[in-house]
N, C-alpha and C positions, 0 to 999 in steps of 0.2 A: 773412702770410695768416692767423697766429693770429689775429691782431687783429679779424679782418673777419670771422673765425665767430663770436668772441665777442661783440662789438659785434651783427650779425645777430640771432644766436640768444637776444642779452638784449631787444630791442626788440620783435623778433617775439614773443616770448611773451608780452611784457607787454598788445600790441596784440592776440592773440589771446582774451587772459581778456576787456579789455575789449569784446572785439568780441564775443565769446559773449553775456557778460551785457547787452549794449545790445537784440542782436538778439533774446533771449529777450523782454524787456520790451516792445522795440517789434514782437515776433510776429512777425518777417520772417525767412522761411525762407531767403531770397537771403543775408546779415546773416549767420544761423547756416552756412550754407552755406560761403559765406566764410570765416568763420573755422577752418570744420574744414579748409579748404582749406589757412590759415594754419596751421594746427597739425600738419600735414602737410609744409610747410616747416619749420618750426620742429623735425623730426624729422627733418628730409633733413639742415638745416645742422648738428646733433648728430653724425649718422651719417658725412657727412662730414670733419668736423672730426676725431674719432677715427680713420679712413681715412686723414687726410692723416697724423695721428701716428702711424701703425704705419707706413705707408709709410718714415717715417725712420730707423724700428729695422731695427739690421745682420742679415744674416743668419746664422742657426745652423746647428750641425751636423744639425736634423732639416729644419730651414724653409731650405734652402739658397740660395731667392730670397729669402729674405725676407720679408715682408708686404706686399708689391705689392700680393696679389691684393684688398687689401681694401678698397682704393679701388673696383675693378669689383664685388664685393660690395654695397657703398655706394650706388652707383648703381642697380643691380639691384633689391636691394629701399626704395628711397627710388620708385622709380618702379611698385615692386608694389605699395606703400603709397597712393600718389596714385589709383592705377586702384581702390581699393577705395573709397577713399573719393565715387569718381566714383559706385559704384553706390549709394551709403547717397542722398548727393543727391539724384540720380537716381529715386529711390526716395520722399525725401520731396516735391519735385516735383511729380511725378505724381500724386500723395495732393492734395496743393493746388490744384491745380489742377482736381481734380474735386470738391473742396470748398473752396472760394476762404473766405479769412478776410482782418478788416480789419490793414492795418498802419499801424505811426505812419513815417509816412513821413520827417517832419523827422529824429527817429532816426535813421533808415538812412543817410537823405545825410549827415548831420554825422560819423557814425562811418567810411561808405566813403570819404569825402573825405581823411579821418586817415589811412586806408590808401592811401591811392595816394603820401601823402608818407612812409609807412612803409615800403612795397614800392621803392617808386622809389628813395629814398635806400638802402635796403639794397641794392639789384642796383647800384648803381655802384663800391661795393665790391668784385664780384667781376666789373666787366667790362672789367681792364685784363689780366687773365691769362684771359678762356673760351677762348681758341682754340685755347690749348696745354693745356689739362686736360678732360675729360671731367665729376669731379666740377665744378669750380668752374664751367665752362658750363651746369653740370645746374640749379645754383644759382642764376647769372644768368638763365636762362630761369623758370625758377619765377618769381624773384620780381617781373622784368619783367612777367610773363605776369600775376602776381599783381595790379598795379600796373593793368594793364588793366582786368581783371576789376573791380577797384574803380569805375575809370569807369565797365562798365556796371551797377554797383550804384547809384552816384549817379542816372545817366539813368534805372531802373529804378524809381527813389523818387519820382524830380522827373516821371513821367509818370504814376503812382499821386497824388501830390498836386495834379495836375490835371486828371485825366480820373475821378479814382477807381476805375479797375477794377482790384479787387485780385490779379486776375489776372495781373497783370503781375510782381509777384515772383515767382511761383515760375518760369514764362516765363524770368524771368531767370536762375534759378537755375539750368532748362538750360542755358542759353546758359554757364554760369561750365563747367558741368559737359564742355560740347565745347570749352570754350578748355584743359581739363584734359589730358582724349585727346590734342589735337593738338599740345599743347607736350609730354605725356610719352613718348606711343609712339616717336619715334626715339631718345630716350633708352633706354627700354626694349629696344628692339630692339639699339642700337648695345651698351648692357653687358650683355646675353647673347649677343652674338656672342662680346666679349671673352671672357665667363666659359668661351664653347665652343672657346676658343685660335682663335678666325677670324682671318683678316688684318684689321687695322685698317682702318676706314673710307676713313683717307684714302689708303692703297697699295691696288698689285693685283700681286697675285703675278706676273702676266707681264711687269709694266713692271721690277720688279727680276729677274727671271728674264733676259730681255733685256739687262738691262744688263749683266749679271755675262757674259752666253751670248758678248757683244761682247768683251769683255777680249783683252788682246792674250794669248794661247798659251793662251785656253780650247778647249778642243771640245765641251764639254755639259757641262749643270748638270743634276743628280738631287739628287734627296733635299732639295729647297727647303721650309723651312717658317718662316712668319715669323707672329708674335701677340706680343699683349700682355702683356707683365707686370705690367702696371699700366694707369693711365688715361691715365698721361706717358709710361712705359716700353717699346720695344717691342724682339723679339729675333729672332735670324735664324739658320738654321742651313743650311749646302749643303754639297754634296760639289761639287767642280769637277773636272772632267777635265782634265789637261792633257798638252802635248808633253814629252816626257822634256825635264829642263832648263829651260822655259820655263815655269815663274808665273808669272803677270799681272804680281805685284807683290809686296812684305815684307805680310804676312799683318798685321801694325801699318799697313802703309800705305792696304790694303783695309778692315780699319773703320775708316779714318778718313774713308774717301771714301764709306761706305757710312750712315755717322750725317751725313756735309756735304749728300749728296744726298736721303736718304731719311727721315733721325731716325731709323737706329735702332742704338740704343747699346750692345747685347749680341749680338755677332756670334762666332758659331765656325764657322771655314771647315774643310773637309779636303779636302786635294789629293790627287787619284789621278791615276795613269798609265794609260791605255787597259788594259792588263795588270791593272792592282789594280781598276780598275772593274768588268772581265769579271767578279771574283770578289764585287762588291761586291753583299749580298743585299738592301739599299734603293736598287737602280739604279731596279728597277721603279715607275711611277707611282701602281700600284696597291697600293702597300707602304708603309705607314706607319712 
């Protein structure tokens, strides 16, 4: 996966400067738009790439998980960064569009054409692993999303070259600007839940809650709390009630069944007896 931020993050930048300077020359605020769009990847695949490599460094006596968390860091502001740049667009846009200027149109399509086989070839890199990582999906949707966007920079050129109304680039520049929003908000959203310890997107606290409540010699489960460690990583902690004598199962056996069914690979269980419960003071729901 080194291979595929570096490869990335060297093409992207170099198709960024070019796309800067074409679009300056050929006046197309769509063009420069784009680019900063680009350069905004080109800073997510940096920020990731460093994320994946702390992720691998072991853990210390202060940072006792380790650098997980920096992966959701990564995400977080890779996707604070896009939304900023929504508003700079956004911003110039709306300026052009209430003072329309001419563009060189051939420019714009010859350069977004370059990027759609820039963008696209990049995102296939990282779309053999999105479903199991958070950053590297953040990265596949970018640069697919990117990839698009370029199509409608082409279509946005090629109907400035025929109808001439130069209105249609910045027009388009909104349009790149809401395919921005809509590809980054559940990324946003999804790596500040992490960064707030929420359960991962894809569990729900009652469905493992249930499962554990079922176990043979449970009688209630307190004190359930399960989040992220990372973008791959997730962790679980419960108390289990049980029958004197009767756990479910060897506490080895339980996260094994509990990472088979659920994915999650840092589990600490602690069994109480009805008696040790009464005294336990995170019985209550309302007790963190």
């Amino acid at each position: 996966m080194d291979t595929a931020f570096a490869v990335g993050a060297a093409i992207n930048t170099g198709f960024v400067l070019a796309e800067l300077l074409f679009g300056l020359a050929a006046n197309s605020v769509a063009l420069v738009a784009d680019a900063a769009h680009n350069l905004g990847d080109v800073l997510s695949l940096l920020l990731a790439w460093g994320a994946a490599w702390l992720t691998r460094r072991p853990p210390t006596a202060r940072r006792t998980y380790g650098w997980g968390r920096s992966s959701i860091l990564a995400a977080l502001i890779n996707a604070a960064i896009l939304l900023i740049s929504v508003g700079a667009i956004g911003f110039e846009a709306i300026r052009r569009l209430l003072h329309p200027e001419p563009v060189a149109s051939g420019i714009v399509m010859a350069v977004a054409a370059v990027g759609i086989l820039v963008n696209g070839g990049t995102a296939l890199l990282f779309m053999r692993d999105r479903d199991s990582d958070l950053n590297i999906r953040a990265q596949f949707q970018h640069l697919a999303g990117d990839a698009l966007v370029s199509v409608a920079v082409v279509a946005a050129a090629l109907a400035i070259r025929l109808t001439g109304l130069s209105w249609i680039d910045p027009l388009a520049s909104l349009a790149v600007a809401g395919v921005i929003v809509a590809g980054t908000w559940s990324t946003l959203r999804e790596s500040l839940d992490l960064s707030l310890d929420a359960v991962p997107a894809r569990l729900t606290q009652q469905e493992v809650n249930d499962w554990l409540a079922a176990l043979p010699g449970v009688r209630e489960v307190h004190d359930l709390h399960i989040w992220g460690l990372s973008t791959t990583e997730t962790a679980l902690t419960a108390h289990l009630v049980c029958d004197p004598g009767r756990a479910p199962r060897s506490l080895d056996e339980l996260a094994a069944a509990l990472h088979d069914r659920f994915h999650i690979g840092h589990t600490t269980i602690q069994v109480e007896t009805e008696t040790e419960a009464a005294l336990c003071r995170l019985r209550s729901a309302a007790v963190v």
